[in-house]
N, C-alpha and C positions, 0 to 999 in steps of 0.2 A: 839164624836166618837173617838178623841184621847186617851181621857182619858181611855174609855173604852176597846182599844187595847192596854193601859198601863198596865191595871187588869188583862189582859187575857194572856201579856208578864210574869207579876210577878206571875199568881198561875201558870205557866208552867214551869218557872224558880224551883218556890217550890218544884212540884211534883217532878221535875228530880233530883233535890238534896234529896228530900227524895226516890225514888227509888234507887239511886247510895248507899247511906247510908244504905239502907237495903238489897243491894244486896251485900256489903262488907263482902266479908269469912274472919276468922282468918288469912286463908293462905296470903291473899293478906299484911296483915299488917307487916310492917318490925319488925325483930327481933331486941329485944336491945341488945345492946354489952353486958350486962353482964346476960342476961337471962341462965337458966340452956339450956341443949341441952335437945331437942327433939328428940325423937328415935321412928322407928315407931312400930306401935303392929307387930307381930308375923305372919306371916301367915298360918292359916292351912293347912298342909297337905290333899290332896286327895290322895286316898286309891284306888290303881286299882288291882283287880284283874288278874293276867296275868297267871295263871295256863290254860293248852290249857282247851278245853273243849268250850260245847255250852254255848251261856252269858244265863243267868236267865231272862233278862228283853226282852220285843221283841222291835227291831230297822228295822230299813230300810236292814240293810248289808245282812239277811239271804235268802230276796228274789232274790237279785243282783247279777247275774249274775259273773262278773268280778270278784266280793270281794270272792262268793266263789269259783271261781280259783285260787284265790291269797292265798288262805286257805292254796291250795297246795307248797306255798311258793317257785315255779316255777320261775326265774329271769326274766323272759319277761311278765309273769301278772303280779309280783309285780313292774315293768318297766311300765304296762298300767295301772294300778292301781294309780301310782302315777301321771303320767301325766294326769290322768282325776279329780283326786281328789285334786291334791295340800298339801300341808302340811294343811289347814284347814280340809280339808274331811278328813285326817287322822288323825289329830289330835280328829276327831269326833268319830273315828271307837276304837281311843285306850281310850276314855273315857269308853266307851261300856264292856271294858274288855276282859278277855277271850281269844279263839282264833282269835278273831275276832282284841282284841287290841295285839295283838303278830303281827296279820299280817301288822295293820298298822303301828308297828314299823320297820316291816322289809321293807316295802315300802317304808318310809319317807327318807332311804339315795337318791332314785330316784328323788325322787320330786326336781324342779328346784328350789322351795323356801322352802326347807329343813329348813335351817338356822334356819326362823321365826318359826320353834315348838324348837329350844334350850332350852330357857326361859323355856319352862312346862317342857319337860325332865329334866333338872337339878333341876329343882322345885322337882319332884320326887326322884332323887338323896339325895335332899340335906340331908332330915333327917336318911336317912336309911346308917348302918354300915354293913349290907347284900344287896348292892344293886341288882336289876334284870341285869342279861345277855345282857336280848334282848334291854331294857335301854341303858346299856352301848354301844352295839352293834352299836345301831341308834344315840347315840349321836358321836360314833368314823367315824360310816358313813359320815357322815355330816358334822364333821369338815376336815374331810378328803379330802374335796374339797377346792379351794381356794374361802371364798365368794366373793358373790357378793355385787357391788354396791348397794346399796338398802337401804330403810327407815333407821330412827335411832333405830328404835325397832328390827328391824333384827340383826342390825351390834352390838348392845349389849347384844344380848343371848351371842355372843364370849366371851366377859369381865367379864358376870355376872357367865358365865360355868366356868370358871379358876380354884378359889378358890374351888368352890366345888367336883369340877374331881381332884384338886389337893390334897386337904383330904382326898377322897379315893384311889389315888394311893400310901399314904402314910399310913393306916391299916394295919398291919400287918397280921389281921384273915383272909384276901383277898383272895380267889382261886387263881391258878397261870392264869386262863382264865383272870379274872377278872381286875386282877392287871395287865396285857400288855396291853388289853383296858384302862385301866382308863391312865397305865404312857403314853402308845402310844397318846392320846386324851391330855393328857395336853402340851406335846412336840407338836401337832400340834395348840392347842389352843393359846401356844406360839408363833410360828410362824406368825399365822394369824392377831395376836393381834394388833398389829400396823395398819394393812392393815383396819382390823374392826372398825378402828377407825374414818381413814380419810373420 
């Protein structure tokens, strides 16, 4: 019987070291001091249309009530708008495009967790030397507020926007709209920097 519970210790022993071994990613393995660096791929850009107009695809937003109030770009729908949707529902509604993604940019400075759509708006920013208005717009919104305490993915859209709003206030082909948003937005992105951190 001993022995037997001996067998049954060692092939369990086995399995778990051959699971852990095959469950072992690249990432887990340290790097060596003299390996080249690692850089990671590129990310593709998503491509939104934001020309007003009706979107081409059919979504939820055009039955909805509230969304198409907020069409009208009224500061108290786009106020309810944002409190029922959050920056996730809006970040859904500017995937969509269109008029539909115009409104949920103009919503998102409402939203209490604004902050958390940074990260995609700058995504959007980052490759374009024309960037959109209303882009700019909702990301000047946003940092315009002091954030909030919140997760670590909130508190670094602040640090990851920096560089990117800081390249474009520095274009020279830049409209004069464009360029007081992008400098205004990095002078606040400044400010916050520290705070986003802790």
């Amino acid at each position: 019987m001993l022995k037997s519970g001996s067998l049954l210790l060692t092939a369990g022993l086995l399995a778990l070291s051959l699971a852990l071994f095959l469950g072992c990613r690249r990432e887990e393995v340290p790097e060596q001091p003299n390996a080249p660096e690692r850089k990671p791929a590129p990310v593709a850009q998503e491509r939104i249309d934001l020309t007003p107009g009706k979107p081409a695809l059919p979504n939820r937003f055009g039955s909805d009530a509230l969304w198409q109030r907020a069409l009208g770009a009224e500061e108290i729908d786009l106020m309810l708008l944002a409190n029922r949707e959050g920056a996730l529902g809006l970040l859904e509604g500017l995937r969509v495009g269109r008029s539909v993604g115009l409104t949920a940019l103009a919503a998102l400075p409402h939203a209490d967790d604004g902050e958390l759509a940074l990260g995609r708006l700058c995504g959007l920013l980052a490759s374009e030397n024309d960037p959109s208005v209303a882009v700019l717009r909702a990301v000047h919104g946003i940092v315009a507020r002091p954030p909030e305490p919140r997760e670590a993915i909130a508190r670094t859209g602040y640090v990851e926007c920096l560089p990117i709003v800081e390249r474009l206030a520095k274009l020279p082909s830049l409209d004069p709209e464009k360029h007081d948003l992008a400098s205004s937005a990095v002078g606040l992105l400044l400010e916050h920097r520290d705070a986003a951190r802790r």
